[in-house]
C-alpha positions as CSV (number, residue, x, y, z in Angstrom):
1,X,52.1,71.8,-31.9
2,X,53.5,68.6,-31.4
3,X,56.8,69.4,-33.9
4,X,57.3,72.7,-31.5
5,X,57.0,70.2,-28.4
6,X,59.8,68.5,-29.6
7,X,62.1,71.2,-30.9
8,X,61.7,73.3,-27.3
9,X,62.3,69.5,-25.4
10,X,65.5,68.8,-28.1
11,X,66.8,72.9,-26.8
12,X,66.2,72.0,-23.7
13,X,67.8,69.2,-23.3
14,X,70.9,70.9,-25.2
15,X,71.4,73.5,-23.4
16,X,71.0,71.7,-20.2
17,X,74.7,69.7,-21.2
18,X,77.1,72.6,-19.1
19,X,74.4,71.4,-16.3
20,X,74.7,67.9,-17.0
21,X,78.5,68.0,-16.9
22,X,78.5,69.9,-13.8
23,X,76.5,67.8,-11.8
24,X,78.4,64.5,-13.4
25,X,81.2,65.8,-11.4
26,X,79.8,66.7,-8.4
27,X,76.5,64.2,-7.5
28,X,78.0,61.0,-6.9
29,X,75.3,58.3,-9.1
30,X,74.2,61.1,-11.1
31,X,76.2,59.3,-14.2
32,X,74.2,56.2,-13.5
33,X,70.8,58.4,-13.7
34,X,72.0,60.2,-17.4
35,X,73.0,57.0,-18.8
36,X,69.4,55.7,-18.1
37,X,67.7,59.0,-18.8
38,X,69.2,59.0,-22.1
39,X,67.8,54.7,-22.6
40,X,70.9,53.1,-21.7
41,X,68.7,50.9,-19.3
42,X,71.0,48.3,-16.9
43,X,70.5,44.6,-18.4
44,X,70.0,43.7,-14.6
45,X,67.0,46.0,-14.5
46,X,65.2,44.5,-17.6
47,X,65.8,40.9,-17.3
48,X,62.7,40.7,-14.4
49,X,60.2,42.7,-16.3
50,X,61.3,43.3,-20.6
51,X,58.8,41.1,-22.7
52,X,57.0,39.8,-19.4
53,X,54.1,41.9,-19.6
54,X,54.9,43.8,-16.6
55,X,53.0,46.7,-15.0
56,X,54.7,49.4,-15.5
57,X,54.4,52.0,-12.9
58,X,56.0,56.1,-13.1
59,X,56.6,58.2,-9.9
60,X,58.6,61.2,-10.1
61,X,60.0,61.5,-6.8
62,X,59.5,61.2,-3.0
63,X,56.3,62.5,-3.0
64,X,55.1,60.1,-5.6
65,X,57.0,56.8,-5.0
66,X,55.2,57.1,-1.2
67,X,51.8,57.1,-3.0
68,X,53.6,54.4,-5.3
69,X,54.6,52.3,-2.3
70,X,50.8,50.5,-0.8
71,X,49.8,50.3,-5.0
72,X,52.4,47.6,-5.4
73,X,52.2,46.1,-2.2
74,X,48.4,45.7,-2.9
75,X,49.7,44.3,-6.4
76,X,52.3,41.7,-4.7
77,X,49.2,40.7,-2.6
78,X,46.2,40.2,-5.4
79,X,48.8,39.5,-8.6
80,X,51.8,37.8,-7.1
81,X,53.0,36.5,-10.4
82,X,53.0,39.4,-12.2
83,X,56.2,41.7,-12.9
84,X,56.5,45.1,-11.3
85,X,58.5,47.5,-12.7
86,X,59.0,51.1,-11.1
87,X,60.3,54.1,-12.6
88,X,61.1,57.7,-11.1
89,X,62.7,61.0,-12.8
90,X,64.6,62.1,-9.3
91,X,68.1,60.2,-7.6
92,X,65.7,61.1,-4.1
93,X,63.0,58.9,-5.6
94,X,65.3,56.4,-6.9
95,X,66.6,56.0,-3.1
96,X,63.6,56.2,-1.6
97,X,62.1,53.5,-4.2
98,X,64.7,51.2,-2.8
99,X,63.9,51.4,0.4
100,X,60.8,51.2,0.8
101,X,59.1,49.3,-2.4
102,X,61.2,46.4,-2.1
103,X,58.2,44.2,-3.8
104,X,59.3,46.0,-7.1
105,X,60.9,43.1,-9.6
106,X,62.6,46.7,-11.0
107,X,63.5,50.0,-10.7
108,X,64.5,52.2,-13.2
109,X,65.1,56.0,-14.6
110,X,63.0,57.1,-16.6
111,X,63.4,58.7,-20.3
112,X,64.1,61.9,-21.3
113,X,60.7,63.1,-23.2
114,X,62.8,62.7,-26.4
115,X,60.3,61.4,-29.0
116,X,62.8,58.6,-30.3
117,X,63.8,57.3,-27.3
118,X,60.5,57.0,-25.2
119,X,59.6,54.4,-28.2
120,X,62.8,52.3,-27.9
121,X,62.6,52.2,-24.1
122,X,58.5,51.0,-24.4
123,X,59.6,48.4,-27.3
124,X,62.6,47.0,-25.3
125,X,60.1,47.0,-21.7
126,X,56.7,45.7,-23.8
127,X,54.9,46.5,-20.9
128,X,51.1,45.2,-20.6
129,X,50.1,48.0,-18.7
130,X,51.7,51.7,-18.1
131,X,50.3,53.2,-15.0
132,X,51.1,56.8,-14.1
133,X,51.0,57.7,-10.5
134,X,49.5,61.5,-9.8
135,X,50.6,63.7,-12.5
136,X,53.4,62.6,-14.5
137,X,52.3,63.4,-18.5
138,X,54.3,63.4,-20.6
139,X,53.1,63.8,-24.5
140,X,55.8,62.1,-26.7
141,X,55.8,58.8,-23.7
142,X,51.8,58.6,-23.9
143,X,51.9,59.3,-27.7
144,X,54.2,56.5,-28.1
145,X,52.5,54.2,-25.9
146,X,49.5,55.0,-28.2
147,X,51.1,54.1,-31.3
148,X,52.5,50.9,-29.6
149,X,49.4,49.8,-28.6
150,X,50.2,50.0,-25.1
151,X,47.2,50.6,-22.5
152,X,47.6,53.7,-20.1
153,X,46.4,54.4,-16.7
154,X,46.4,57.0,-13.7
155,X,46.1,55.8,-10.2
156,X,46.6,58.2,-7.2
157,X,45.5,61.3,-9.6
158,X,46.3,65.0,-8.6
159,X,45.9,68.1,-10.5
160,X,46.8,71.3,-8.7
161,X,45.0,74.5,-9.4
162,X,48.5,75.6,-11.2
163,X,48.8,72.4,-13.2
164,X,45.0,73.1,-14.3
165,X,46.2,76.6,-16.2
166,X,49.6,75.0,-17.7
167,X,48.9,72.2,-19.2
168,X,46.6,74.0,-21.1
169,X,49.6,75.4,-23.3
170,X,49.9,72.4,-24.7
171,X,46.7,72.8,-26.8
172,X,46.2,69.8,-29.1
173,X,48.8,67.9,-27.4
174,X,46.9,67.9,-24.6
175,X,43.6,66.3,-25.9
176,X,45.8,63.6,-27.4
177,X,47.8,62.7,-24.0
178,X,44.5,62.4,-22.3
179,X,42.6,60.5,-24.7
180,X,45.9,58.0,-24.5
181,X,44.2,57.0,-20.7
182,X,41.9,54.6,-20.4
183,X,40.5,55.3,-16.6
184,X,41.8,57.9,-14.5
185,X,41.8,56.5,-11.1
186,X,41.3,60.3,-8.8
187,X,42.3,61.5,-5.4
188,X,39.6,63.7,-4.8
189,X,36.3,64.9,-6.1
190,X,38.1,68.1,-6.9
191,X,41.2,66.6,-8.9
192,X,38.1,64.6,-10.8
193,X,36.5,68.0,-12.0
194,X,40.1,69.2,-12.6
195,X,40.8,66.7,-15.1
196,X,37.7,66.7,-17.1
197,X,38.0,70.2,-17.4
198,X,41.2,69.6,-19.1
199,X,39.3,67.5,-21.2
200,X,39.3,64.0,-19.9
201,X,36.0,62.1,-20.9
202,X,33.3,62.0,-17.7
203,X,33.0,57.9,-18.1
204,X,37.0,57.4,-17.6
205,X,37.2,59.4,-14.3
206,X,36.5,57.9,-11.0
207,X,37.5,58.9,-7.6
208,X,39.6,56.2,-5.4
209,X,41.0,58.3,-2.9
210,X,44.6,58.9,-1.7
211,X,46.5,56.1,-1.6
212,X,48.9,57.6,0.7
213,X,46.9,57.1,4.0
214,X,47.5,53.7,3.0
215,X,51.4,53.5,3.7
216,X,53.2,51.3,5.8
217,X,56.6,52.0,5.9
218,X,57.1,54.5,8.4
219,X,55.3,52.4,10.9
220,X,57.9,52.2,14.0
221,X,57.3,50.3,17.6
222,X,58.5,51.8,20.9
223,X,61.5,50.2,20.4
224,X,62.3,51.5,16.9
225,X,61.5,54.8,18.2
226,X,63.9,55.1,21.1
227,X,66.8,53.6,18.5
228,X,65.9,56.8,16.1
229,X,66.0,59.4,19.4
230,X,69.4,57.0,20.2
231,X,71.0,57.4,16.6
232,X,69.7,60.9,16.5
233,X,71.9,61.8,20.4
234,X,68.6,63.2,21.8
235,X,68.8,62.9,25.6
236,X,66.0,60.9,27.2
237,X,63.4,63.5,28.5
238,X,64.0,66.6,26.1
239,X,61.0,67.8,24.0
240,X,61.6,67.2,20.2
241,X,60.6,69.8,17.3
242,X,60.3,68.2,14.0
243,X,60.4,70.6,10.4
244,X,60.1,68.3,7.8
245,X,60.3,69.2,4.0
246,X,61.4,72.9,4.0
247,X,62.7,74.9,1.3
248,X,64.8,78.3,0.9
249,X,63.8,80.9,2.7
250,X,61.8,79.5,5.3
251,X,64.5,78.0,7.3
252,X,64.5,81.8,8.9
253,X,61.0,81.2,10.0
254,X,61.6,77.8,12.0
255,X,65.3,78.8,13.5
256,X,63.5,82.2,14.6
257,X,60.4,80.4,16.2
258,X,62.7,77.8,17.7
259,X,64.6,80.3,19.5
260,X,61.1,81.8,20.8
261,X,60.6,77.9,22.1
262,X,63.7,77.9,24.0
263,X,63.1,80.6,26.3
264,X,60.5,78.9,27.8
265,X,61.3,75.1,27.0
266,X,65.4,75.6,26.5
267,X,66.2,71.5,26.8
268,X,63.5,71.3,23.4
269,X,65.7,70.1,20.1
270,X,65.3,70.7,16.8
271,X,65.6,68.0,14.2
272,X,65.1,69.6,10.4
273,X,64.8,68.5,7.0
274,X,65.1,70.6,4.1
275,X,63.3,69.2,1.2
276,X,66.7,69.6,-0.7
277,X,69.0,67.3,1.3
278,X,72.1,68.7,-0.9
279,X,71.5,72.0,1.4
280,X,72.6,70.5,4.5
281,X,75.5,72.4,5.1
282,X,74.0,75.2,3.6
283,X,71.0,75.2,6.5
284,X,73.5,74.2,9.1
285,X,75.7,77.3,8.6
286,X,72.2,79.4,8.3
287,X,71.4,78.2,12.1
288,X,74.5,79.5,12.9
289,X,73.1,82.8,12.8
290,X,70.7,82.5,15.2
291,X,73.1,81.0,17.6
292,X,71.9,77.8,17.1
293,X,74.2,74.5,17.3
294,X,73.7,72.7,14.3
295,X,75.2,69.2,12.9
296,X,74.5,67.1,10.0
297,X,73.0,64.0,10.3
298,X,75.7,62.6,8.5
299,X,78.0,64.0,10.5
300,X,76.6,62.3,14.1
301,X,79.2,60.5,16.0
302,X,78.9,59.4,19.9
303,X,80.5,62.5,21.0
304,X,78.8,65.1,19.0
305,X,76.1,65.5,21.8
306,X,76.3,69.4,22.7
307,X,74.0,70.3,19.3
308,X,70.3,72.1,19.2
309,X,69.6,71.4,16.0
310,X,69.9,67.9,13.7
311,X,70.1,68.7,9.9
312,X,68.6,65.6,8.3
313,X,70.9,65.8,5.1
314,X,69.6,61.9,4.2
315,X,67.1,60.1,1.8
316,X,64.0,57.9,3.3
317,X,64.2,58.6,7.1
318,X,61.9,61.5,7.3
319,X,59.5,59.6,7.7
320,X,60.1,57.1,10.5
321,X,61.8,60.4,12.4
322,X,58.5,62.0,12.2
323,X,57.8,59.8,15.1
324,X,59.7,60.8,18.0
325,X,58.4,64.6,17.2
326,X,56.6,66.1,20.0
327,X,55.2,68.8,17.4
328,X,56.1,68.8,14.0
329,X,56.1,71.5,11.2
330,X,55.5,70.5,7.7
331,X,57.4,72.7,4.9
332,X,57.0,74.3,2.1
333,X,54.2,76.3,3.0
334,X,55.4,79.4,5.4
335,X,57.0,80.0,1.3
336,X,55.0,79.8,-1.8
337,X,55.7,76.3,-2.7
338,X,52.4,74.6,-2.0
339,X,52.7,72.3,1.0
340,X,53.9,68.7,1.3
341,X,52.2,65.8,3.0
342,X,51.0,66.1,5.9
343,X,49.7,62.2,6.1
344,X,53.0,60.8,7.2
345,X,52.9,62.8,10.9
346,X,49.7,62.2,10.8
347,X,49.9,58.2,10.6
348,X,52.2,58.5,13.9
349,X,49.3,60.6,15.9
350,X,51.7,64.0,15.8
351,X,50.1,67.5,16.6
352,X,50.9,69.5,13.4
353,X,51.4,72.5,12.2
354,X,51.6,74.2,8.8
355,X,52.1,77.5,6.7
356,X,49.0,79.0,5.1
357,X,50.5,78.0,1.2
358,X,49.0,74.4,1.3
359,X,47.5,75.0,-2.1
360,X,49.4,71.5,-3.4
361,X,47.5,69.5,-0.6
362,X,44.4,71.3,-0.9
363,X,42.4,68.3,0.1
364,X,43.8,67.3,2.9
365,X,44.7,70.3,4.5
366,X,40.8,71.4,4.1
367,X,40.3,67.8,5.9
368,X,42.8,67.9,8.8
369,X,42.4,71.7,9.9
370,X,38.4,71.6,9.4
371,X,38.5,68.5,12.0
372,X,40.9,70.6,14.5
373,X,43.9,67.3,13.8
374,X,46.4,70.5,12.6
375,X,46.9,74.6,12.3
376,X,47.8,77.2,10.4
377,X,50.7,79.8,11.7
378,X,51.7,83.0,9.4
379,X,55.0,84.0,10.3
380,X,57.5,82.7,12.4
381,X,56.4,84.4,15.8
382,X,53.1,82.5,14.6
383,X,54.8,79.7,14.5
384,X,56.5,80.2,17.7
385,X,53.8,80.9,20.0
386,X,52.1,78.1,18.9
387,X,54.9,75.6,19.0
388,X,55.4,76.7,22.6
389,X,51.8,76.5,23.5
390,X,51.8,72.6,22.3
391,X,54.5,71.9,23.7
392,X,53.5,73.0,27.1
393,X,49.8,71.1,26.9
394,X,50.3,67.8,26.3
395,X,46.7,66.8,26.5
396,X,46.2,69.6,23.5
397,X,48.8,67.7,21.6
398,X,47.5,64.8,22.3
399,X,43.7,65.7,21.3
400,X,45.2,66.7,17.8
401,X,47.1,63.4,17.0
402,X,44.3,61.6,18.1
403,X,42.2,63.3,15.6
404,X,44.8,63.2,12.7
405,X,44.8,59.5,13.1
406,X,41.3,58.8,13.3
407,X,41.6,60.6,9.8
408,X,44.0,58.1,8.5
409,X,42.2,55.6,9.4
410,X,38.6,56.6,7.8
411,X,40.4,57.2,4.7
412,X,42.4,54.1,3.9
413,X,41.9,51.8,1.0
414,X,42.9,53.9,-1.9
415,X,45.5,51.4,-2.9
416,X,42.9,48.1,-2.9
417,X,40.1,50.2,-5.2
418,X,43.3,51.4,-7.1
419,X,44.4,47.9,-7.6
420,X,40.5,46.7,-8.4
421,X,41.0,49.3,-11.4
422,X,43.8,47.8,-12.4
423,X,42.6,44.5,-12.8
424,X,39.4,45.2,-14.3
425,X,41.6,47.0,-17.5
426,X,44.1,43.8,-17.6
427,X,40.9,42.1,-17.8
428,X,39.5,44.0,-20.9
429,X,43.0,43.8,-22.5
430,X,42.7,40.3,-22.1
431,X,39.4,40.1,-24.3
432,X,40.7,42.3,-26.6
433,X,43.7,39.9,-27.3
């Protein structure tokens, strides 16, 4: 199984060239990511953390690197002299790494699954400690940590009801990859069960909660906040719509609602952020449709102030822009693509709303609509009635963000029990030595 692992990884990553090629030309920084996908690690990223016994910690993307964030601030805090290296698959997560884990010693690409090369890049990092944040397996990485004598952890852990079903192709594989991890550190009762039932063993598996409800850096003051509306050209005194994270397809649904919102509130803006910030022009033309005046975030300047819509085509600000929303929609789940997190609008006391495909989040989702802090629309006129009831009952809107942060703040201290874990394996490595 393993030798058919590696033959469908070498096609893959074949045929993929024409692709690679393509997006050499067009992604600006996207040469920088192959070079390191392929090993070709920057000397400036591996003097800080190669043969320093670093913690070594993998985040695919946004998503991940935001659960990433409080873990390494927590490290900074109890292990202040020990390297911290970061690594992410995505140029989003790579960004948002930068800005917001600035406690990182490093932060790097992360290899291709190529068997060869996932052992050179562990012998040239020598990492104590390789801790995988949520979901990131990857068999011929943990095999070759194995082999190296390298420990393995997961911290933040999250297996989703599809995930359950797929890794399950990978058979043998699979019991080798998990036997590779010596505590998996849980979000959830749930993701717990999930993993034994892939075949974790019961004694490795605790549950730490969601590091997440942790995070720090999209904390804004008042100040901050009128800057943001400033940058943003959103007159003082207009109601403010946020739709953060959506994909293709549902843009319909929130352009549609929005223009249901304006008959009754028509000075209410629209600031939108498709999950895909490449499709910025793509969504802006799209609003165009619905008679909408839309402008790219990047495109802002002080005399662009006649728009109803703001396309957030950047990296990293999502987060802090939640915070001047009135309302805000969280994406991905009007379409089948699971949800995204709804703990960032949440940690600024937002009313919220979301699709009914949350099936990514299922915790959360099951905690925040069971305690009245967000709802569920259907479709967009759904979505439009109850974006206009909100928005005309502020003490409604107010009860809800309330509630969401009360949430937040029964659930934090994931990341110091994650940490905890951490230390008590550096501590059994260091008997073993």
């Amino acid at each position: 199984m393993k030798f058919l692992y590696d033959i469908l990884t070498i096609i893959l990553v074949i045929v993929a060239i024409p692709v690679f090629a393509y997006r050499l030309i067009r992604e600006q920084g996207f040469g920088e990511r192959l070079k390191q996908s392929f090993g070709f690690l920057p000397a400036a990223a591996l003097v800080p953390v190669a043969g320093k016994n670093c913690l070594w910690l993998h985040a695919a993307s946004v998503g991940e690197i935001v659960a990433t964030s409080p873990i390494v601030k927590e490290l900074r805090r109890q292990l202040p002299a020990k390297p911290v290296l970061v690594s992410v698959v995505t140029a989003n997560g790579y960004e948002m790494a930068k800005r917001i884990i600035p406690e990182a010693d490093s932060i790097i690409y992360f290899p291709l699954d190529l068997p060869w090369l996932s052992r050179r890049v562990i012998t040239r990092v020598n990492p104590t400690l390789f801790v995988l944040v949520e979901t990131e397996l990857w068999p011929n990485f943990l095999l070759a940590c194995r082999d190296l004598k390298i420990a393995v952890m997961m911290v933040n852990g999250r297996i989703s009801d599809k995930s359950v079903g797929n890794y399950r192709y990978l058979f043998t594989i699979l019991d080798r990859m998990l036997d590779t991890v010596r505590r998996f550190c849980m979000q959830s009762t749930i993701d717990a069960q999930y993993i034994i039932r892939l075949g974790a063993k019961p004694r490795r598996v605790f549950v730490t909660g969601n590091t997440k409800y942790d995070q720090t850096h999209t904390e804004v003051t008042a100040a901050e906040r009128e800057e943001i509306a400033r940058s943003l050209q959103l007159p003082a005194g207009d109601q403010v719509i946020v739709a953060g994270s959506t994909h293709k397809g549902e843009e319909e649904f929130v352009f549609a609602a929005f223009n249901k919102v304006r008959e009754n509130f028509p000075r209410t803006r629209l600031v939108l952020a498709p999950r895909d910030n490449l499709r910025g022009s793509e969504v802006a033309s799209l609003a165009g449709k619905y008679n909408l005046r839309a402008v790219r975030r990047t495109e802002l300047n002080e005399k662009a102030d006649d728009h109803d819509v703001i396309v957030l085509d950047t990296i990293g600000e999502l987060g802090k822009i939640y915070s001047i929303g009135d309302v805000v929609y969280v994406g991905g789940s009007l379409v089948t693509r699971g949800g995204h997190n709804i703990l960032e609008p949440a940690a600024h006391g937002k009313a919220i709303l979301v699709g009914p495909h949350m099936f990514n989040f299922k915790d959360s989702y099951a905690l925040y609509s069971g305690q009245g802090a967000c709802d569920t629309v259907y479709d967009s006129a759904d979505l439009g009635d109850k974006l206009t009831g909100l928005l005309g009952d502020a003490a409604a809107r107010e009860e809800m963000g309330a509630r969401a942060l009360a949430i937040i703040r029964a659930n934090q201290g994931a990341s110091v029990r994650s940490v905890e874990h951490i230390k008590e394996v550096l501590a059994l490595l260091s008997q073993q030595s």
